[in-house]
Backbone as CSV, one residue per row, in Angstrom:
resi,resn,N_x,N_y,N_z,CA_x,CA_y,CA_z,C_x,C_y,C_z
1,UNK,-97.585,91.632,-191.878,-98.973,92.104,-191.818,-99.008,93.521,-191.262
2,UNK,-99.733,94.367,-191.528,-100.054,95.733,-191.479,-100.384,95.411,-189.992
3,UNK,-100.672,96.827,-189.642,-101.026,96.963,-188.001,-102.712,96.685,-188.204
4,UNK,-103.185,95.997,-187.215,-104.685,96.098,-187.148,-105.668,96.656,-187.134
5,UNK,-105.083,97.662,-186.785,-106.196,98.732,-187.312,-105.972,99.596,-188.716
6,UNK,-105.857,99.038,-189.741,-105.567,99.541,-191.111,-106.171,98.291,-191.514
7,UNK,-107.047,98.969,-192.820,-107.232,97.802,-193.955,-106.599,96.865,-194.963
8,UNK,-106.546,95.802,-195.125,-105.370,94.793,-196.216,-106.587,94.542,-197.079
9,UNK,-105.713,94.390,-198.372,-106.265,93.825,-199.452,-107.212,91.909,-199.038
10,UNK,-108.139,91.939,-199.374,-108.956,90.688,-199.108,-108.040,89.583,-199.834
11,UNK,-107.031,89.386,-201.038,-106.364,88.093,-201.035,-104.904,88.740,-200.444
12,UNK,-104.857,89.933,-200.050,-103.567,89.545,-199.127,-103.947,88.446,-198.220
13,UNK,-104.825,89.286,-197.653,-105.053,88.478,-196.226,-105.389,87.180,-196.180
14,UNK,-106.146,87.039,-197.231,-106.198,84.988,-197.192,-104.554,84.604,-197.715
15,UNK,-104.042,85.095,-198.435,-102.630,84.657,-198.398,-101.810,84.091,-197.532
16,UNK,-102.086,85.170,-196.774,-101.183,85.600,-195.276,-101.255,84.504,-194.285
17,UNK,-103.294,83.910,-194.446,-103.905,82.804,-194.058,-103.092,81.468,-193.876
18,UNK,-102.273,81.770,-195.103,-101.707,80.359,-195.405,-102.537,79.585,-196.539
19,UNK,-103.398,79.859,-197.071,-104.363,79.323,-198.015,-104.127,78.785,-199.223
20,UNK,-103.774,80.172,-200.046,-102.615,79.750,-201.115,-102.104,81.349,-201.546
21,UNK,-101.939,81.374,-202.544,-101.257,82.362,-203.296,-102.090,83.470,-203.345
22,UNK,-102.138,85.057,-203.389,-102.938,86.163,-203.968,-103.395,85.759,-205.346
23,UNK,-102.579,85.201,-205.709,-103.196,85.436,-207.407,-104.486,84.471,-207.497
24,UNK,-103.829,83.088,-207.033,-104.872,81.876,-206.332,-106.088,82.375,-205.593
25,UNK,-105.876,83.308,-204.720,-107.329,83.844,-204.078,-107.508,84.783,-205.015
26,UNK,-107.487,85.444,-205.877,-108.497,86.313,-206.748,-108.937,85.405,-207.485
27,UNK,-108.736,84.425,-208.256,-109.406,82.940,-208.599,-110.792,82.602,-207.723
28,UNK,-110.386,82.481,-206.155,-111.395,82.081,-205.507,-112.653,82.845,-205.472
29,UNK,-112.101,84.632,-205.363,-112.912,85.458,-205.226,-113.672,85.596,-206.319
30,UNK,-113.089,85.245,-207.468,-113.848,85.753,-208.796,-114.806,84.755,-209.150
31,UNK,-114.591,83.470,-208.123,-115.254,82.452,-208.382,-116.725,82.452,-207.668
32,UNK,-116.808,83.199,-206.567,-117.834,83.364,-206.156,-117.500,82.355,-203.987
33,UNK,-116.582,82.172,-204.025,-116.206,81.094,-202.961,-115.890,81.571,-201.444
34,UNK,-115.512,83.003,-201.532,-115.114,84.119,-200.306,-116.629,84.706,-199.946
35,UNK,-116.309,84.483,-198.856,-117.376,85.428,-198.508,-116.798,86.310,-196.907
36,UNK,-117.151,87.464,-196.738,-116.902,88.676,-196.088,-117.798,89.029,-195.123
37,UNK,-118.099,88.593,-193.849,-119.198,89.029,-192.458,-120.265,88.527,-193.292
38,UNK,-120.952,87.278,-194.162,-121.841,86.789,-194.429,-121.982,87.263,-195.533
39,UNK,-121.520,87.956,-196.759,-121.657,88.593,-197.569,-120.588,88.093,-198.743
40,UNK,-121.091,87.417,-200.144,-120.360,86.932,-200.786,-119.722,87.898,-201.493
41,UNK,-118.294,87.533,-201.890,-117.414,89.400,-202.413,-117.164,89.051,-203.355
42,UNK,-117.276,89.507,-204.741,-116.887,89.206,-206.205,-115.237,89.990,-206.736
43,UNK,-115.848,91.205,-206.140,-115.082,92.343,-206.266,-113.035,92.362,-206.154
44,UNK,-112.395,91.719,-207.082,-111.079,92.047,-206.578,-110.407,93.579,-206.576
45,UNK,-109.690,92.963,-205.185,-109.395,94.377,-204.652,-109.944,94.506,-203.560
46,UNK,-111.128,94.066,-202.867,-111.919,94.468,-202.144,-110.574,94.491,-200.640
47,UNK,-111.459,95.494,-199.424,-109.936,95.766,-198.508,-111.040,95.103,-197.003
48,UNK,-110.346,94.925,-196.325,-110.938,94.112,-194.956,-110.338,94.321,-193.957
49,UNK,-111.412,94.293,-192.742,-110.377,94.383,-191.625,-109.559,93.579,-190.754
50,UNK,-108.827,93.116,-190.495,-108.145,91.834,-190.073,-108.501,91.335,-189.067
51,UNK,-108.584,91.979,-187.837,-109.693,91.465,-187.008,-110.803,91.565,-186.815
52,UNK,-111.647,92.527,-187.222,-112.983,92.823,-187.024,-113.905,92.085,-187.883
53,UNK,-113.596,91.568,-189.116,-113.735,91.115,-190.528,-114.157,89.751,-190.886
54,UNK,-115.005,88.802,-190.736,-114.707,87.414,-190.945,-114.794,86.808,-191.868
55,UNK,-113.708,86.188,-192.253,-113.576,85.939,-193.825,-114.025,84.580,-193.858
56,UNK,-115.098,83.890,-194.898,-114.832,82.178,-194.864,-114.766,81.853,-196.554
57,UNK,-114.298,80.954,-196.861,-113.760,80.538,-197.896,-114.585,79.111,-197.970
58,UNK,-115.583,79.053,-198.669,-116.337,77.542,-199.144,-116.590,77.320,-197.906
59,UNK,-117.357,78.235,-196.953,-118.036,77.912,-195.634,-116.995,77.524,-194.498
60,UNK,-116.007,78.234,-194.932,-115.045,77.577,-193.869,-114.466,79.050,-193.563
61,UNK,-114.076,78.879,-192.121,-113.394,80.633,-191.950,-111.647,80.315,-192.180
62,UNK,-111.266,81.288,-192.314,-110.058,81.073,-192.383,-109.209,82.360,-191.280
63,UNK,-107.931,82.012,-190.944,-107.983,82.950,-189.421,-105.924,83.661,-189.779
64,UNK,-105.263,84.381,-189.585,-104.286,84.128,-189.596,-103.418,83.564,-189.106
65,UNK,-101.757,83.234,-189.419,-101.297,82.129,-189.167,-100.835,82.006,-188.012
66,UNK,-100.225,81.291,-186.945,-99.370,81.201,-185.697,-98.086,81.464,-185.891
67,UNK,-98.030,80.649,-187.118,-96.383,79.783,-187.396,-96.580,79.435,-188.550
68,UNK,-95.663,80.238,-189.114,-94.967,79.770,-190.666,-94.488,78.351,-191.027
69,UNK,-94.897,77.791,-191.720,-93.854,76.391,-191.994,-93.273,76.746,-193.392
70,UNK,-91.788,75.742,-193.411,-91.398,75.754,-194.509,-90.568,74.440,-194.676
71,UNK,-90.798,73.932,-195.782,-90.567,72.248,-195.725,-89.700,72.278,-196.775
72,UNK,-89.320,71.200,-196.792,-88.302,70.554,-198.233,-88.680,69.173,-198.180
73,UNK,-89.245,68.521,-199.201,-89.685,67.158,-199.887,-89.165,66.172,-200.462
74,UNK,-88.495,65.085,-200.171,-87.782,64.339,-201.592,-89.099,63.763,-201.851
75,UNK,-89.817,64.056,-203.198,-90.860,63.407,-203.513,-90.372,62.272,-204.192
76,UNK,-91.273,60.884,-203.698,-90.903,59.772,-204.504,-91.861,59.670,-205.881
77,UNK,-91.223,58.983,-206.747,-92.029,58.888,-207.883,-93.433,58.316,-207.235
78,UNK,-94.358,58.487,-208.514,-96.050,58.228,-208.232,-96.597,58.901,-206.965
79,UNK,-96.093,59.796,-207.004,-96.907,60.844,-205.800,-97.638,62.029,-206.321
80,UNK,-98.464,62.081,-206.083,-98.917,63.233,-206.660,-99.542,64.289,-205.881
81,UNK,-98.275,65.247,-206.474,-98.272,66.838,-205.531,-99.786,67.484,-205.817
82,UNK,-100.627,67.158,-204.984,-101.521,68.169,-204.471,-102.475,67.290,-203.333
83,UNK,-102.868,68.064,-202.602,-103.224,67.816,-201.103,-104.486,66.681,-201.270
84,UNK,-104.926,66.312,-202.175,-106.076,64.973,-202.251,-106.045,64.953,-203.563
85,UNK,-106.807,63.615,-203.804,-106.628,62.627,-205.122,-108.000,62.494,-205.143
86,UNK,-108.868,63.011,-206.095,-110.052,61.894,-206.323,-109.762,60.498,-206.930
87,UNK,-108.928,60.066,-207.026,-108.973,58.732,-207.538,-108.228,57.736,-206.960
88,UNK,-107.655,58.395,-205.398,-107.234,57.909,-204.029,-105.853,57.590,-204.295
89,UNK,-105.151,58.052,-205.600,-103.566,58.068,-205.214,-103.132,58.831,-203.897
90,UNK,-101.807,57.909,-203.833,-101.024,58.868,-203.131,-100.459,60.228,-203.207
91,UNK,-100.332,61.260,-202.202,-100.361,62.437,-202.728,-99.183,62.963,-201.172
92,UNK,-99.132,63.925,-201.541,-97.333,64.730,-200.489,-97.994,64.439,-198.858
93,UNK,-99.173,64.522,-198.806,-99.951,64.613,-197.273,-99.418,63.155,-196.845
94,UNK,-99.486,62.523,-197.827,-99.300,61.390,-197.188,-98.370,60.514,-196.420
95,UNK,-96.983,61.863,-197.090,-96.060,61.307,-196.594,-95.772,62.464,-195.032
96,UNK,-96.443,64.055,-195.345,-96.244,65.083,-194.812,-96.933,65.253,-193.905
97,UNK,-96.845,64.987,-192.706,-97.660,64.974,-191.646,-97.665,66.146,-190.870
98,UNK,-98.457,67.373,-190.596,-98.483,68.392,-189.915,-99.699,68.913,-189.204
99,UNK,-99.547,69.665,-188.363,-100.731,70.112,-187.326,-101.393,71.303,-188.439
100,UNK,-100.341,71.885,-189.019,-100.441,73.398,-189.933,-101.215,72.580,-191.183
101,UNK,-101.750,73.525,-191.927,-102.364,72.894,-193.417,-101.263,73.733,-194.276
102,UNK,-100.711,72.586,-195.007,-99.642,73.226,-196.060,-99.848,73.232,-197.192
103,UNK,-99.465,73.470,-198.279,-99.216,73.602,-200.182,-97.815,73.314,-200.734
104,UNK,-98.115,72.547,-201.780,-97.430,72.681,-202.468,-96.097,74.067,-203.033
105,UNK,-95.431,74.308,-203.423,-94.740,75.535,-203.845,-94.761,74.795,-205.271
106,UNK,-95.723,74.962,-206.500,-95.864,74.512,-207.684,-95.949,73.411,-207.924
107,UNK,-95.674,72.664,-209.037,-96.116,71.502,-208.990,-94.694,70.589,-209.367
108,UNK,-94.845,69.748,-209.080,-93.809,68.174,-209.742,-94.639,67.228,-210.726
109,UNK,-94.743,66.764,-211.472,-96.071,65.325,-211.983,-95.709,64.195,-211.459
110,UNK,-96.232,62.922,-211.656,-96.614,62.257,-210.846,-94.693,61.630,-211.199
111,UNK,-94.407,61.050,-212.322,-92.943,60.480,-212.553,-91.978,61.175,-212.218
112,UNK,-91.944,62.159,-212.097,-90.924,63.617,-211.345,-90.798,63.347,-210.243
113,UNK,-89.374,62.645,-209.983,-88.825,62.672,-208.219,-87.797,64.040,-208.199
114,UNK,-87.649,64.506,-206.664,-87.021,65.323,-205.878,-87.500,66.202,-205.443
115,UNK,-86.583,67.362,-204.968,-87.418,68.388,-204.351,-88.223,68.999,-204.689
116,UNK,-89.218,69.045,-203.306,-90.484,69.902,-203.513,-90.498,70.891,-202.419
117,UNK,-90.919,72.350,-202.321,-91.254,72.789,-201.365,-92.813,72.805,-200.767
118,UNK,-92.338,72.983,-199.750,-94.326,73.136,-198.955,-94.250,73.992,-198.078
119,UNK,-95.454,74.817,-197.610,-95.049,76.037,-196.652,-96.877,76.559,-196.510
120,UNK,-96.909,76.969,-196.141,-97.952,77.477,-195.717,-98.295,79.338,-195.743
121,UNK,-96.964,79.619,-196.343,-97.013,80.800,-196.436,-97.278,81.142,-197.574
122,UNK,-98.501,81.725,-197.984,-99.011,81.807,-199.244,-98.171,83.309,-200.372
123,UNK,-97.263,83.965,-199.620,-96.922,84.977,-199.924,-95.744,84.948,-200.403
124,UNK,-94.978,83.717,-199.734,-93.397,83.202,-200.272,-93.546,82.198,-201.154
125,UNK,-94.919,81.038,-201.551,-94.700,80.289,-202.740,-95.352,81.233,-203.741
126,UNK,-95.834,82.394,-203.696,-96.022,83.337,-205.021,-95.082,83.817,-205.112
127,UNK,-94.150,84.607,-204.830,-92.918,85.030,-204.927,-91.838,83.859,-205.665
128,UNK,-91.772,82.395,-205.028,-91.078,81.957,-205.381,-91.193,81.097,-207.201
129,UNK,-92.671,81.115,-206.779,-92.881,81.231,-208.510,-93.411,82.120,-209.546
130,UNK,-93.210,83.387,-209.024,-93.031,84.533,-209.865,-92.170,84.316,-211.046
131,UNK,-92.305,84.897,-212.510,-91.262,84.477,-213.288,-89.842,85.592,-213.152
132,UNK,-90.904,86.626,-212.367,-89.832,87.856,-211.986,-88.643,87.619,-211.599
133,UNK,-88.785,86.395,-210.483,-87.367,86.567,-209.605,-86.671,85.039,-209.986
134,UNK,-86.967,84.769,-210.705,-86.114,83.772,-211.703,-84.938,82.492,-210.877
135,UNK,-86.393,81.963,-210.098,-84.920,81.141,-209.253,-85.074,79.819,-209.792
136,UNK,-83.462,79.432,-209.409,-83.386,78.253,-210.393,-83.606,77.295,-210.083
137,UNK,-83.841,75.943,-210.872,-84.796,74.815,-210.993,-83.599,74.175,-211.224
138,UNK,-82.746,72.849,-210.488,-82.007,72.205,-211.351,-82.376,70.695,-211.118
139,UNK,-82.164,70.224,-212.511,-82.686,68.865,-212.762,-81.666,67.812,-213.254
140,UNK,-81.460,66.216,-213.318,-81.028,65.345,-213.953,-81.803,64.751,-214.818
141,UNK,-81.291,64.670,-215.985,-82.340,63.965,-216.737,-81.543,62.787,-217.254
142,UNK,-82.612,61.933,-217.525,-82.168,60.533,-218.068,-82.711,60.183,-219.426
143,UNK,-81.914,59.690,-220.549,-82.879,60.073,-221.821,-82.918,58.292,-222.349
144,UNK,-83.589,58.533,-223.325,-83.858,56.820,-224.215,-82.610,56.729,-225.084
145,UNK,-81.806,57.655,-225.342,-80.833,57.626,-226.444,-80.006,58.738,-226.381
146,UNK,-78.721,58.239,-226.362,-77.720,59.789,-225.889,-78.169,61.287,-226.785
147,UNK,-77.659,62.279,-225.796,-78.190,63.514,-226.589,-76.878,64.067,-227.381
148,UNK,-77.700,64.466,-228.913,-76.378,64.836,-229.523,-76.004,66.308,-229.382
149,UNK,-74.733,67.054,-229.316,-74.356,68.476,-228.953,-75.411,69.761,-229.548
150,UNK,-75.860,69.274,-231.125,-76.296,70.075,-231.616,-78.132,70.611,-230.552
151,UNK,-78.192,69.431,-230.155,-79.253,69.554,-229.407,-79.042,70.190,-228.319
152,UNK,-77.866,70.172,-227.773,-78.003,70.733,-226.245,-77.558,72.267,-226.554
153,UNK,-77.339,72.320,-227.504,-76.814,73.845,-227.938,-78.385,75.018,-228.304
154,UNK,-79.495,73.804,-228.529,-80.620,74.540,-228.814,-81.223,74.689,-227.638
155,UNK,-81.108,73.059,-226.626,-81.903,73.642,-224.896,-80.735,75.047,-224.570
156,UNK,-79.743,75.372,-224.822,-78.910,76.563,-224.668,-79.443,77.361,-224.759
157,UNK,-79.912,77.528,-225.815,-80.343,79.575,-226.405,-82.166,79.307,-226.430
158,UNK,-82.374,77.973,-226.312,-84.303,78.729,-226.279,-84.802,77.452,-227.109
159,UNK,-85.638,77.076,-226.827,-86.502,76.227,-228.019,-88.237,76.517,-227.668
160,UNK,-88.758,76.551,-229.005,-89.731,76.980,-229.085,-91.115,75.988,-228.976
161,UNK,-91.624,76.067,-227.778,-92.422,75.100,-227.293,-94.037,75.972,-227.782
162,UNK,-94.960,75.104,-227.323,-96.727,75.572,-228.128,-97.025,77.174,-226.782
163,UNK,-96.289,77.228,-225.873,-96.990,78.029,-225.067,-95.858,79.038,-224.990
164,UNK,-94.686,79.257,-225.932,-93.378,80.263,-226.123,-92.511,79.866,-226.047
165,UNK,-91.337,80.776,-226.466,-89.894,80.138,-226.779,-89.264,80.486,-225.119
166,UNK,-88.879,79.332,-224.767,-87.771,78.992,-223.449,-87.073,80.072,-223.201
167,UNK,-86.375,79.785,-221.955,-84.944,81.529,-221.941,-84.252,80.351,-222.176
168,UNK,-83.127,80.936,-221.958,-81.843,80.140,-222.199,-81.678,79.084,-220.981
169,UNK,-81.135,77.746,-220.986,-81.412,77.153,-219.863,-79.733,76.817,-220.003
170,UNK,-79.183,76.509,-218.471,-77.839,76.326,-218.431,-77.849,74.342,-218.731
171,UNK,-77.002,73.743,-219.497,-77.320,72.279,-219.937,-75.531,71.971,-220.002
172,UNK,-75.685,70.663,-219.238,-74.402,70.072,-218.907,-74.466,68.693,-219.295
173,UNK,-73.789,67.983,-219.969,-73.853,66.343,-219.991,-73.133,66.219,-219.010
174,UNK,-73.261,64.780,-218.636,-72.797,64.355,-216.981,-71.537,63.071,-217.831
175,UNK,-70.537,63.495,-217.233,-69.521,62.531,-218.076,-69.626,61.265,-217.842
176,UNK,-68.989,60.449,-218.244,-69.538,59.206,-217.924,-70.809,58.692,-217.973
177,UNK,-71.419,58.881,-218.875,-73.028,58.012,-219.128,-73.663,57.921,-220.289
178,UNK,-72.760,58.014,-221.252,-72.781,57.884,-222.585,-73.772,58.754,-223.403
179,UNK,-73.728,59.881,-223.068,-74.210,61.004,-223.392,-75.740,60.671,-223.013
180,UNK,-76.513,59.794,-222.142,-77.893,59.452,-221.937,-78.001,60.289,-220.301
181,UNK,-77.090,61.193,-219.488,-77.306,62.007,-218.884,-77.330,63.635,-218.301
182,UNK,-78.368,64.127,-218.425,-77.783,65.715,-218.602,-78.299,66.458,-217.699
183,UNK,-77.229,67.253,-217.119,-77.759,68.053,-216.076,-78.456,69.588,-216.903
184,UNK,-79.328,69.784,-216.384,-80.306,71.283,-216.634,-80.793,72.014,-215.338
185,UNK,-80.252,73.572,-216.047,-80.864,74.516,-214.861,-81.725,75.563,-215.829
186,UNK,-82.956,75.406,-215.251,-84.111,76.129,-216.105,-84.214,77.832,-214.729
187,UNK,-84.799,78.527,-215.092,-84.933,79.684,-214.119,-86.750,80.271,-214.717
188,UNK,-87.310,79.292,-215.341,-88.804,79.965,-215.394,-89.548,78.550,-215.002
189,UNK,-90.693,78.429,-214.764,-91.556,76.937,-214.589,-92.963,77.014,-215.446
190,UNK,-92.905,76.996,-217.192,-93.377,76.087,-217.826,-94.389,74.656,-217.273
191,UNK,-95.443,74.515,-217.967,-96.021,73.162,-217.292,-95.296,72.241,-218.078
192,UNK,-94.642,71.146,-217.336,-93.823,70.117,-217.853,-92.866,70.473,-218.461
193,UNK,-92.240,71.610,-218.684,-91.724,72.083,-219.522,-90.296,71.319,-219.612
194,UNK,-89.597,70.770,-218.610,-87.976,69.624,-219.329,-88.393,68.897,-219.950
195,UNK,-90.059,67.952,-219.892,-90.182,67.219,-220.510,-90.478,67.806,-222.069
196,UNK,-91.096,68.261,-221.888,-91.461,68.563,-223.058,-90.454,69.494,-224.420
197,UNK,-89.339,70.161,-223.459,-88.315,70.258,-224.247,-87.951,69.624,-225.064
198,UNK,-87.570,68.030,-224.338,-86.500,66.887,-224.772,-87.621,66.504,-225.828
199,UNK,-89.032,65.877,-225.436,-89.718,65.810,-226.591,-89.371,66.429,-227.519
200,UNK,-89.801,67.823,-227.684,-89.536,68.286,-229.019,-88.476,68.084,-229.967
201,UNK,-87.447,67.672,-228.910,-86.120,67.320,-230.103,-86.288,66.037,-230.101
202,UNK,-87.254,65.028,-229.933,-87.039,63.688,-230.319,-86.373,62.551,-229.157
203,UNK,-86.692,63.209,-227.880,-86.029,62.710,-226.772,-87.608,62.047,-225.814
204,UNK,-87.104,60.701,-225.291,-87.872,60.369,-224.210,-87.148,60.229,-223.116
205,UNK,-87.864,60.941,-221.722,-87.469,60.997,-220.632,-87.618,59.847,-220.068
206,UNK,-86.434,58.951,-219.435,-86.533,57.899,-218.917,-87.209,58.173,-217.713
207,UNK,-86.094,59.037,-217.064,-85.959,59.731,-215.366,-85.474,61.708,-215.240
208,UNK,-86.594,61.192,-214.494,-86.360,63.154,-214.163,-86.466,63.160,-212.690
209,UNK,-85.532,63.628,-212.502,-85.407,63.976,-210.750,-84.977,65.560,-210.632
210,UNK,-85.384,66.867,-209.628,-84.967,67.887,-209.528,-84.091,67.761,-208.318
211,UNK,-82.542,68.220,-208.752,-81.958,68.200,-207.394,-82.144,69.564,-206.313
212,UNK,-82.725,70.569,-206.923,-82.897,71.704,-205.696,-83.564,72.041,-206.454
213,UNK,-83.986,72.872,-205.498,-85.132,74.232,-205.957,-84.449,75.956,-205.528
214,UNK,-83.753,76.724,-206.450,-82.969,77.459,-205.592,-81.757,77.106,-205.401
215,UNK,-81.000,77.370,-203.796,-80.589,76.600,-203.041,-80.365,75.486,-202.706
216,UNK,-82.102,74.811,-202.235,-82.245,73.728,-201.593,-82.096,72.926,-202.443
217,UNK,-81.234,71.802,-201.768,-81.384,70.211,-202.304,-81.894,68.905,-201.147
218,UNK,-82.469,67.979,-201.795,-82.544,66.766,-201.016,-81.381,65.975,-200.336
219,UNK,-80.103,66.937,-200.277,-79.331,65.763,-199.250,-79.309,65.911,-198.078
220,UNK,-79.324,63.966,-197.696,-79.425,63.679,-196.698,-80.893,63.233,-196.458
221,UNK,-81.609,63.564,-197.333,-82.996,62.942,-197.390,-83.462,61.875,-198.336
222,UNK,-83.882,60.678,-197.757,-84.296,59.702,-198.723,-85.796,59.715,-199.146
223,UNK,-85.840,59.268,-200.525,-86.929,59.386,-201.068,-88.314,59.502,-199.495
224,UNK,-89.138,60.177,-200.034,-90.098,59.979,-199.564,-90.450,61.156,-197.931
225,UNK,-88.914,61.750,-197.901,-88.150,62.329,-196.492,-88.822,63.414,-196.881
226,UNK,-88.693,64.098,-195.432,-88.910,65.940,-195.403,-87.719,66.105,-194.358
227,UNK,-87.884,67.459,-194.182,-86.897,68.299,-192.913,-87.601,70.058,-193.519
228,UNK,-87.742,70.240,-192.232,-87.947,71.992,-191.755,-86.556,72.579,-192.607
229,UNK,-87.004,73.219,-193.604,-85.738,74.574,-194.133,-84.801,75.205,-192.667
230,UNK,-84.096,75.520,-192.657,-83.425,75.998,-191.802,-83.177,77.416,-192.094
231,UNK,-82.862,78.493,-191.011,-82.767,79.537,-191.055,-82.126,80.161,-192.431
232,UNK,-80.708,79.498,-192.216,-80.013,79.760,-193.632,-80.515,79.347,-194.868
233,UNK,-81.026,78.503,-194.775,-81.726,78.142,-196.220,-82.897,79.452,-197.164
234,UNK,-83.296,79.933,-195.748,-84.625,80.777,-195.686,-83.606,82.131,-196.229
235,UNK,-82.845,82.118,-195.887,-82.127,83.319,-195.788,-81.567,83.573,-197.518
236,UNK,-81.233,82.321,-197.863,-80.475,82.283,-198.940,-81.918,82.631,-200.370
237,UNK,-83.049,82.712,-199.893,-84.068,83.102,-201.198,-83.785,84.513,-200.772
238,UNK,-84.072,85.621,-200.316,-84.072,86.811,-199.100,-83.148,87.708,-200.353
239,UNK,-81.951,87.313,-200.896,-81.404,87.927,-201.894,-82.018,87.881,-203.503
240,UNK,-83.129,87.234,-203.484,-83.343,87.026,-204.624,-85.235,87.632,-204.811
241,UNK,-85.614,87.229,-203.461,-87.260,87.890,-203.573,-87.162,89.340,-202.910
């Protein structure tokens, strides 16, 4: 954060909040939902003062942070990553218990087990899902019917899904499992996009689990587990954002 007496951009600073993402707060702002010393702000871009300034968001103020969190998730299947359910599923809070209000770092769907990140730092889960800095996603997949080579040679170089053609994704069969298991490392995040790969070639996903995000993986954590990132972990995105 800038020194206090200088102006920040109005979704830096809810960023910074912990809220969610810049891009996410120009959403809010454009939505009509920020408001600025009693004064609703449409305007992106608009600049504020960090302390003098009071920002509230849907009647609520929002303040900057104390303390950064940064989490790692083994999400269990039927959870669903985002902070409430209107229809009273279970959702990451439920398992994630904190004093801090956290987010998601993108999404998982509800049949998608493994890691998830959560953090509160609205400035490192935009970064980390920037398509810019291309960090990698790796997954196991489990299919209805072994995959044949010619297929994994096309998740290789790109396949052309309704919303653009894929980059190249790194694709491994896992020996031993009669060609019905394959490891994938994607480096962009597509909505659903492994699933919907394998679809396109005629594949149903039994099981999809992500073993890291990055770096991070779930070991040592059982379904449903968290643990605080550790210094090094933190350290190891630092070369890449």
């Amino acid at each position: 954060m800038k020194k206090a007496t200088e102006l920040v951009r109005l979704n830096k600073y809810i960023s910074e909040c912990g809220i969610t993402s810049r891009r996410k707060a120009d959403d809010l702002i454009s939505e009509g939902k920020v408001t600025v010393n009693g004064k609703i702000i449409y305007k992106l871009g608009t600049k504020i003062h960090p302390v003098n300034d009071k920002v509230f968001i849907n009647g609520k103020q929002v303040t900057l942070l104390d303390e950064r969190v940064y989490i790692v998730f083994n999400k269990p299947k039927d959870c669903i990553t985002t902070l409430k359910d209107e229809k009273g599923r279970t959702t990451v809070l439920d398992y994630v218990h904190l004093r801090e209000r956290i987010f998601p770092v993108g999404r998982l769907d509800r049949d998608t087990t493994g890691v998830l990140l959560l953090t509160n730092d609205g400035e490192f889960a935009n970064k980390l899902m920037h398509p810019e800095y291309e960090i990698k996603k790796t997954y196991k997949v489990t299919l209805d019917q072994p995959v044949t080579m010619e297929h994994v040679e096309k998740l290789r170089k790109g396949v052309k899904l309704s919303d653009g053609l894929t980059e190249p994704a790194e694709v491994h069969v896992i020996p031993r499992t009669k060609n019905l298991e394959i490891g994938i490392i994607i480096h962009e995040g597509k909505n659903r996009q492994i699933r919907r790969m394998f679809e396109l070639l005629g594949y149903e996903i039994k099981k999809l689990d992500r073993l890291a995000y990055g770096d991070i993986s779930y070991e040592g954590l059982k379904r449903g587990q968290w643990r605080h990132l550790t210094k090094r972990e933190l350290a190891s995105f630092s070369k890449d954002l």
